[in-house]
C-alpha positions as CSV (number, residue, x, y, z in Angstrom):
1,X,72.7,125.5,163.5
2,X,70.3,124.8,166.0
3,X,70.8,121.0,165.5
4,X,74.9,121.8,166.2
5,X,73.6,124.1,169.7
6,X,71.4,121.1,171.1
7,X,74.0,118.8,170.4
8,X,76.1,120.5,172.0
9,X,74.0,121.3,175.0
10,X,73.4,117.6,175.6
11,X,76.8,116.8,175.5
12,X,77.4,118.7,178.1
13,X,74.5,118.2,180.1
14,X,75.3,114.4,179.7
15,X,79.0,113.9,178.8
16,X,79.0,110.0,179.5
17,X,75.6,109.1,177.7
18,X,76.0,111.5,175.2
19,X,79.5,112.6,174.6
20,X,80.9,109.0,174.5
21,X,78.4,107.1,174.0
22,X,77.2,108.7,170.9
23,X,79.5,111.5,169.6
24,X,82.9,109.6,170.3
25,X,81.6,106.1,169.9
26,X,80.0,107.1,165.9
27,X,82.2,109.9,165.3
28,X,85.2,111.2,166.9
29,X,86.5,106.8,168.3
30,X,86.6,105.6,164.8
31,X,88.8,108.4,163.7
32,X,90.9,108.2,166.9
33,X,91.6,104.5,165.8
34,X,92.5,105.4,162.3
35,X,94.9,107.7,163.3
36,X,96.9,105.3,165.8
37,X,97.0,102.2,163.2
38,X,94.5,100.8,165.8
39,X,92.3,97.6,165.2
40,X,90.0,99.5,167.6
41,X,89.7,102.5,170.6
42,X,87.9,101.7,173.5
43,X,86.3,104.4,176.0
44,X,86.1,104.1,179.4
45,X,85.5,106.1,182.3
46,X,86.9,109.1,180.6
47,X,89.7,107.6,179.1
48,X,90.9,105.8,176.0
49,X,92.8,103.0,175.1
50,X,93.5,101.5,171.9
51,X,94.1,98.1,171.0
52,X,95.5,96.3,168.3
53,X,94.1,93.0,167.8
54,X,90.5,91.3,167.4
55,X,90.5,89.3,170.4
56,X,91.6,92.5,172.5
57,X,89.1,94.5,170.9
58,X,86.5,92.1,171.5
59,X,87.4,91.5,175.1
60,X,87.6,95.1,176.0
61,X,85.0,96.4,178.7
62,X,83.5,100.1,177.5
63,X,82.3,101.7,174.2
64,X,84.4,99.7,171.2
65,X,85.0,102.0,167.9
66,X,86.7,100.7,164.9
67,X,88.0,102.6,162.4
68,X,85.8,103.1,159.6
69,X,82.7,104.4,158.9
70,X,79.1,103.7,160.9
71,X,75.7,103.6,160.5
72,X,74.8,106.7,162.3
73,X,78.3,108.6,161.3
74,X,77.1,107.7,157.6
75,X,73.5,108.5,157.7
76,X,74.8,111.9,159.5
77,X,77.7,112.8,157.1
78,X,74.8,112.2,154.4
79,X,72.7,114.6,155.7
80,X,75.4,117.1,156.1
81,X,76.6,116.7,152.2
82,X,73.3,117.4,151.2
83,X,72.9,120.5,153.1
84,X,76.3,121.5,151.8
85,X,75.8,120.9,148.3
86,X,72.5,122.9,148.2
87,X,74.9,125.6,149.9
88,X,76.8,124.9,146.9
89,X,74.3,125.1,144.0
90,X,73.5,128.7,145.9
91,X,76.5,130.2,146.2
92,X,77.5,129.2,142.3
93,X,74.2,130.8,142.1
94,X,75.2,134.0,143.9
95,X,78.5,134.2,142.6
96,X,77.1,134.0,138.7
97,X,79.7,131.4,138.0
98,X,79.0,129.8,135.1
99,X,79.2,126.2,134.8
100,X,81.8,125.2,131.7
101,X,83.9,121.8,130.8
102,X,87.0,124.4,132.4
103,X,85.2,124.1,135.1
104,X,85.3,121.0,135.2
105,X,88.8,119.8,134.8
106,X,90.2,123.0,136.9
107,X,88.7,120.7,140.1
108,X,90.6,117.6,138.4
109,X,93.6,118.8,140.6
110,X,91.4,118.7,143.7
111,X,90.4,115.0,143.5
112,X,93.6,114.1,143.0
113,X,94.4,115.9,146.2
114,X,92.1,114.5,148.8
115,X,93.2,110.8,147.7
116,X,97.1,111.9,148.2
117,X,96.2,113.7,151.7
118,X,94.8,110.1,152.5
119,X,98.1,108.4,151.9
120,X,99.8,111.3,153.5
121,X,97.5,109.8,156.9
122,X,98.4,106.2,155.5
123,X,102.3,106.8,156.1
124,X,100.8,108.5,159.0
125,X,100.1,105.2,160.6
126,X,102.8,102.8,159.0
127,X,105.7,105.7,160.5
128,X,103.6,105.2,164.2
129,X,103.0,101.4,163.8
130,X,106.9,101.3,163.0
131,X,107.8,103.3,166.0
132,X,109.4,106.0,164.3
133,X,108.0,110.0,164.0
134,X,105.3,110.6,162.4
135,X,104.5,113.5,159.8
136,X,101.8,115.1,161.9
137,X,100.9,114.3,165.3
138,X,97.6,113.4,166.7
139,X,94.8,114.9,166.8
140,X,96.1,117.5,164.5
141,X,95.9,113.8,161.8
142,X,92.7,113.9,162.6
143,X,92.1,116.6,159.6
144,X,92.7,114.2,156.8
145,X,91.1,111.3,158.1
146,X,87.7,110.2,156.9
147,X,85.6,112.0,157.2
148,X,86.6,115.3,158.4
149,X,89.2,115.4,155.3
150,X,86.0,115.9,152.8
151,X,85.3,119.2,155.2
152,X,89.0,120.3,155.1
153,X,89.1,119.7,150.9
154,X,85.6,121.5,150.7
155,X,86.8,124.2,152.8
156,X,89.8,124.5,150.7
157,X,88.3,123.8,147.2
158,X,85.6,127.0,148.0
159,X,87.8,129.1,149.2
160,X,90.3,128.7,145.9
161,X,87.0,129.3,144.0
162,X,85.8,132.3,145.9
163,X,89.6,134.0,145.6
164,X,89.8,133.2,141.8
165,X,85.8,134.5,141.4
166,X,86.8,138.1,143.6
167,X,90.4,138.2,140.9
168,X,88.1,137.6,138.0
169,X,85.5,140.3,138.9
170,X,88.4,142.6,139.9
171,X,90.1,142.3,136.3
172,X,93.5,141.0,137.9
173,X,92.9,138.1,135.7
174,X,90.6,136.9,132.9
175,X,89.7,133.6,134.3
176,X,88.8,132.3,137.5
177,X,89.3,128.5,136.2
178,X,93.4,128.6,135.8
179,X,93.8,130.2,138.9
180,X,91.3,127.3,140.7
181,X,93.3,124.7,139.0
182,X,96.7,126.6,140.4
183,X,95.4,126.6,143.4
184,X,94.4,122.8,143.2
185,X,97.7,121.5,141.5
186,X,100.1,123.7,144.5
187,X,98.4,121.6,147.0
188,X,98.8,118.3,145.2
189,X,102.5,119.0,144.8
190,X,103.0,119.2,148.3
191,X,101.0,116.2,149.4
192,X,103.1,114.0,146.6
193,X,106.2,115.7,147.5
194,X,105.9,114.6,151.3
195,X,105.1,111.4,149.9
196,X,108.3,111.4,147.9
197,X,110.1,112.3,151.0
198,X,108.8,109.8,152.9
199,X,109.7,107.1,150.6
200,X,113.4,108.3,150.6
201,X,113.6,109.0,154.4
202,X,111.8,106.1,155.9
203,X,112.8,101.7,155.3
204,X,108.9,101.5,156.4
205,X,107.6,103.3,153.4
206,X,108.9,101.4,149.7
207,X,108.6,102.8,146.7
208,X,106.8,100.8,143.4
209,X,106.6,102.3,140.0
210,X,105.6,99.2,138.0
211,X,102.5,99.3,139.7
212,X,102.1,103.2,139.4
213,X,103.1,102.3,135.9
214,X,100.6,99.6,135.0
215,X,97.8,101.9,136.3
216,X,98.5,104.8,135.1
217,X,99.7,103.6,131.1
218,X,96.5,100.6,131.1
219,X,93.7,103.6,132.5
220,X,95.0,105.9,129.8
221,X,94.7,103.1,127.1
222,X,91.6,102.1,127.9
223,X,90.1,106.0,127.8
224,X,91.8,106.6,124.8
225,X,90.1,103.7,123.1
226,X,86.4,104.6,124.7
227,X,87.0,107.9,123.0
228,X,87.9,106.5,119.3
229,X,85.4,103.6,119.6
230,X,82.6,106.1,120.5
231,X,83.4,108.5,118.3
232,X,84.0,106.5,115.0
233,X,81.0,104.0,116.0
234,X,78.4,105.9,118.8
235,X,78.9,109.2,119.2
236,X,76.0,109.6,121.0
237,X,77.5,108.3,123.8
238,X,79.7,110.8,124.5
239,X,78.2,113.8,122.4
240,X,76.6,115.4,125.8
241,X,80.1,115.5,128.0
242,X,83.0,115.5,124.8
243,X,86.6,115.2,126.8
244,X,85.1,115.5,130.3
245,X,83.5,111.7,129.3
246,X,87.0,110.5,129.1
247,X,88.0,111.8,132.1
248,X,85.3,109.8,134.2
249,X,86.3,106.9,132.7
250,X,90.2,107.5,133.3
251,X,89.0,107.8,137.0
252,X,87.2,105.0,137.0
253,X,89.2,103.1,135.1
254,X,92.1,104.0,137.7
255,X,90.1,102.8,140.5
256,X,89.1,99.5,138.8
257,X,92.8,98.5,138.3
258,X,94.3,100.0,141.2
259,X,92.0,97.2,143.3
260,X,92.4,94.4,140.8
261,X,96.2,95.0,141.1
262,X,96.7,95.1,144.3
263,X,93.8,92.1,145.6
264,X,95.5,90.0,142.6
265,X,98.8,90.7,142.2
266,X,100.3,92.5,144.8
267,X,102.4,90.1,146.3
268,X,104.2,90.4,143.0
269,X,104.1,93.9,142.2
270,X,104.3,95.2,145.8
271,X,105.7,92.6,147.8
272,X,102.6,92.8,150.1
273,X,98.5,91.4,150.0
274,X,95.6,93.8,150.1
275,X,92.0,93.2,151.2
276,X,89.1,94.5,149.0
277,X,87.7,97.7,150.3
278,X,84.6,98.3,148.1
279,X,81.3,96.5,148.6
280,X,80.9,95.6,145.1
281,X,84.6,94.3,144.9
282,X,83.9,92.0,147.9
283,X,81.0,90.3,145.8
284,X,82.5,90.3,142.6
285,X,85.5,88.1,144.1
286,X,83.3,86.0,145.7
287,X,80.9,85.6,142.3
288,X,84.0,84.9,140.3
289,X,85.6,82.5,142.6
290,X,82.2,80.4,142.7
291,X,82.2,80.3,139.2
292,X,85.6,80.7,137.6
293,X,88.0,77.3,137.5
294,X,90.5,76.9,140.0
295,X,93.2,77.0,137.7
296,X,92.3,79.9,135.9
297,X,91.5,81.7,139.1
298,X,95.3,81.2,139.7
299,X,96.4,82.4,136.5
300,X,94.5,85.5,136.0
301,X,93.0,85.8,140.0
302,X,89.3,86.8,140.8
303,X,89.1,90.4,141.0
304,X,89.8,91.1,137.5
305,X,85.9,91.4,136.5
306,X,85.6,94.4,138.6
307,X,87.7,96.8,135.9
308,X,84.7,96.1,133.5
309,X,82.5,97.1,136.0
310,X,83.9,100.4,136.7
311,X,84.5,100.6,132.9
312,X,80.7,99.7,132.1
313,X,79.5,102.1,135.3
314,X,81.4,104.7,133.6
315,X,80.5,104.8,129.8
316,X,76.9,104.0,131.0
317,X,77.1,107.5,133.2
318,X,78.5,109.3,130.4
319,X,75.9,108.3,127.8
320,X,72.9,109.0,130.3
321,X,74.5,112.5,130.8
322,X,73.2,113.7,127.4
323,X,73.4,117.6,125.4
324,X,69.8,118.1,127.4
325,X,70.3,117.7,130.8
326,X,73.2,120.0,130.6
327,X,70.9,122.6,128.5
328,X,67.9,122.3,131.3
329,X,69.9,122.0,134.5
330,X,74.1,123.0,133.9
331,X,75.1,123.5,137.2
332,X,73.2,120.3,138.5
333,X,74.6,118.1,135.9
334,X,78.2,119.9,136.2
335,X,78.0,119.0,140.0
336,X,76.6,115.7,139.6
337,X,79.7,114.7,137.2
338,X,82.0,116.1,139.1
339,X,80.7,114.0,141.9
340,X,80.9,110.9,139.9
341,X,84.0,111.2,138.8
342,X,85.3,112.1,142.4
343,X,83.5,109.2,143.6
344,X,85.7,107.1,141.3
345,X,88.9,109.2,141.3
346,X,89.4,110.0,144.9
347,X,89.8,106.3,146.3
348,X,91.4,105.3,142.8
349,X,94.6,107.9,143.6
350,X,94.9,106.4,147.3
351,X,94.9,102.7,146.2
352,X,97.4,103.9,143.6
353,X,99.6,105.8,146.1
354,X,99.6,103.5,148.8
355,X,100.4,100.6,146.5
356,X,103.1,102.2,144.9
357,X,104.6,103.2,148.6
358,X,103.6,99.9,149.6
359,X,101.9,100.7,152.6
C-alpha cells in the first residue's frame, strides 16, 4: 500500500518524468497499443498517437511503447503475483478450504476463460483494424488485455470461491467446488458465445474447425495414451496427481499443437501465417531448421519438435509432483499445479481460438 501512495504522489508531483515516462511508457502505453491493433503508441507532450508500422514507430519523437510486455512491467507484475499468491495461501488458510483434486478441476473452467477473454480482445482489434465496431470500446478493452486481465480473472475466480465457501458454510449447498466450477463455466459460455457471434456477424472474423478439430481430438489422444502407458508400465509417474496428471498434459499438449499448427500449417488450415510467440518455440524453429533437411523441413515444417517438449515438460512435472509433497505441503503443491497447468492452458485456448476464428 504504501508503495501504491508514493507512486502515486510522484506521479503527480512529476506527471511528465514520472507519469509518462515510467507509468505509461512500462505499463499503461503497451496496453494502449494492444488495444488499437497498434505496432506502437507514442507519448508526447500530453498526448498520444499511435502508429502502425516499424519505420513510423521508429521515427516517432517522444516515449515509444509497443505492445507487449517489458522489463520493468514484468519484474513488477512479478512482484505483485507473489504478494497475491501469499494472500492466496492465507486466505485458503482462513477460509479452512481444503485443498482436493475437485478442487482442482472446478478452476479448469477458469483457465479456459482467461484464454477466450483474450480472443474476445483479439476480435477486439481485427473489428477496429477492419473499421467496423468494436465489442467493447477503449479503455474499457483495457480489462482483458495483458496484464490487467490476470487481475480481472483473479478478482473474479476469488470472489466465485468466497460466494461458494459463505453457501457451503451456510448449508445452502453441500459443496463449494460445483458451484466454483458453475460459476467458472457461465463465464466461459459467454466469452465463447460472443465469439460465436462474432464469427457469424463479422466477414473479418472466419470460422475454422479442422484446426479446432485437430487440436482438440490429437491433445486428447495423446493424454489418453500417457494415462494407459503410465499406468500399465510406470505408475509412479502419475501415482502422486491420478486424473489431475492427465489434465496438465491435455493443457500442455493443447498448447504444443495449437503453435506447431498454426507456425506450420496455417496457411493451410487457416488461410493465414502466424509468428512464434513463446521463447522456447523461437529456438526450437531455429534448432530444427539448422539441423533438419530442407526437404523434410517442407514436408513436416520446423516447429513440430516443440509438442514433445510441452509433452516431456509435462509428464516430467507430473512425476516430480509425487504422494509426498502433497501429504507435507497440499495447498502449496495444489497451487503450484494449478499454476502449471494454467501456465500451459491459458495461452494454449487463445492460440486455439484465434486460429480457429482466424484472426
Amino acid at each position: 500500500m504504501a508503495g501504491v501512495v508514493l507512486t502515486a504522489a510522484a506521479a503527480l508531483a512529476f506527471p511528465r518524468r514520472v507519469a509518462d515516462g515510467i507509468l505509461w511508457r512500462y505499463f499503461w502505453g503497451p496496453v494502449d497499443a494492444d488495444a488499437h491493433a497498434a505496432t506502437c503508441a507514442v507519448r508526447s507532450g500530453g498526448t498520444t498517437e499511435r502508429l502502425y508500422s516499424a519505420a513510423a514507430c521508429r521515427a516517432a519523437e517522444g516515449i515509444v511503447a509497443q505492445p507487449g510486455y517489458t522489463t520493468v512491467s514484468t519484474v513488477s507484475y512479478a512482484l505483485v503475483l507473489v504478494f497475491m499468491l501469499v494472500g492466496v495461501l492465507l486466505l485458503l488458510r482462513e477460509l479452512g478450504v481444503e485443498m482436493s483434486p475437485q478442487f482442482f478441476y472446478a478452476l479448469f473452467p477458469f483457465m479456459l476463460l482467461g484464454g477466450a477473454l483474450r480472443v474476445v480482445e483479439d476480435v477486439n482489434a481485427t473489428l477496429l483494424g477492419a473499421g467496423q465496431s468494436t465489442f467493447i470500446p477503449y479503455p474499457e478493452v483495457a480489462l482483458i488485455i495483458s496484464p490487467f486481465i490476470y487481475f480481472v480473472m483473479f478478482a473474479f475466480t476469488l470472489s466465485a470461491l468466497v460466494a461458494g465457501v459463505a453457501l457451503e458454510r451456510r448449508g445452502a449447498i453441500e459443496r463449494f467446488e460445483p458451484a466454483l466450477a458453475v460459476a467458472g463455466t457461465a463465464g466461459l459460455l459467454v466469452a465463447l458465445g460472443a465469439l460465436a457471434y462474432a464469427s457469424i456477424a463479422f466477414d473479418a472474423v472466419g470460422f475454422n474447425p479442422p484446426f479446432f478439430t485437430l487440436v482438440v481430438v490429437g491433445a486428447s489422444l495423446v493424454s489418453a495414451l500417457f494415462w494407459l502407458v503410465s499406468e500399465r508400465y510406470a505408475p509412479v509417474v502419475n501415482e502422486g496427481t491420478g486424473r489431475m496428471g492427465v489434465l496438465v498434459v491435455w493443457g500442455h499438449t493443447v498448447d504444443g499443437l495449437a503453435n506447431v499448427l498454426s507456425l506450420d500449417w496455417g496457411p493451410e488450415l487457416v488461410g493465414q501465417s502466424y509468428g512464434s510467440k513463446h521463447v522456447v518455440n523461437r529456438a526450437t524453429v531455429r534448432v530444427t531448421e539448422s539441423v533438419q533437411p530442407a526437404w523434410l523441413s517442407e514436408a513436416v515444417g520446423t516447429a513440430w519438435p516443440f509438442v514433445l517438449i510441452k509433452v516431456a515438460a509435462a509428464v516430467l512435472v507430473v512425476w516430480v509432483f509425487d504422494d509426498r509433497i502433497f501429504e507435507e505441503s497440499p495447498r502449496y503443491a495444489y497451487l503450484l499445479l494449478i499454476a502449471i497447468l494454467a501456465v500451459g492452458l491459458g495461452p494454449g485456448t487463445r492460440d486455439t481460438l484465434r486460429a480457429t476464428l482466424g484472426i
